[in-house]
C-alpha positions, 0 to 999 in steps of 0.5 A, spaced: 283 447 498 285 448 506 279 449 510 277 450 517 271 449 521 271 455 526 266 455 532 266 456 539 269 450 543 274 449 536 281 449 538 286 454 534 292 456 532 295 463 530 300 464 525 306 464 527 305 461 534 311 457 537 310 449 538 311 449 546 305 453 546 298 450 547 292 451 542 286 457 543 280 455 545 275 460 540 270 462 545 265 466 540 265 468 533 262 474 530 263 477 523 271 477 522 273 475 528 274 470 533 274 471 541 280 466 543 283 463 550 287 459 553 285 454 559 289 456 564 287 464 563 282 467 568 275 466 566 274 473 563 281 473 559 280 474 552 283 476 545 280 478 540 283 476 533 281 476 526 279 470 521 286 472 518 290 471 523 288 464 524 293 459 522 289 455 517 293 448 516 295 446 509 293 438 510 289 435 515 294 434 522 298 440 520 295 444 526 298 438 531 306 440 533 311 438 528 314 432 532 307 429 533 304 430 527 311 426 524 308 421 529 301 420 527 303 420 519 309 415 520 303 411 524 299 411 518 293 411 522 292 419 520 284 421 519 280 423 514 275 428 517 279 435 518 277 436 526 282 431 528 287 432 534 290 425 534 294 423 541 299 417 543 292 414 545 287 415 539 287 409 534 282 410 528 278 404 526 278 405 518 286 405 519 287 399 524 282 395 519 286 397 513 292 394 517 290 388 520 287 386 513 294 386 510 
């Protein structure tokens, strides 16, 4: 079953956010209900949004863009652990190990 850790500092995405638009930052929790922003906004900015509307990824790299996430599966160097946002510039080791003894 798709899971989420949700905690201050956690990146998130809301359903139905378009690709072009960064993740949210999760600045506090309480109850049902999360405090989210973006880097760039003005210290104080803030929404609040409910758990539900939090998009929960199916399967580990669905929360990066598509093109990424295409990328990353395609490498064959995807994590295991479900808090990752794998870049051009991240190897993991279990994967690189596996490659290099084949």
């Amino acid at each position: 079953m798709a899971s989420l850790t949700i905690r201050p500092g956690s990146q998130v995405r809301l359903k139905g956010q378009d690709d072009h638009v960064p993740d949210f930052v999760v600045t506090r929790c309480d109850r049902d209900r999360c405090w989210i922003r973006q880097h760039d906004w003005a210290p104080d900015t803030e929404l609040t949004v409910s758990f539900k509307q939090l998009l929960v990824p199916p399967e580990a790299g669905a929360t990066l863009t598509l093109a990424l996430a295409e990328r990353v599966k395609a490498s064959g160097l995807l994590a295991a652990h479900s808090d990752h946002r794998a870049g051009s510039n991240v190897i993991y080791m279990a994967a690189h190990r596996r490659r290099r003894a084949t």
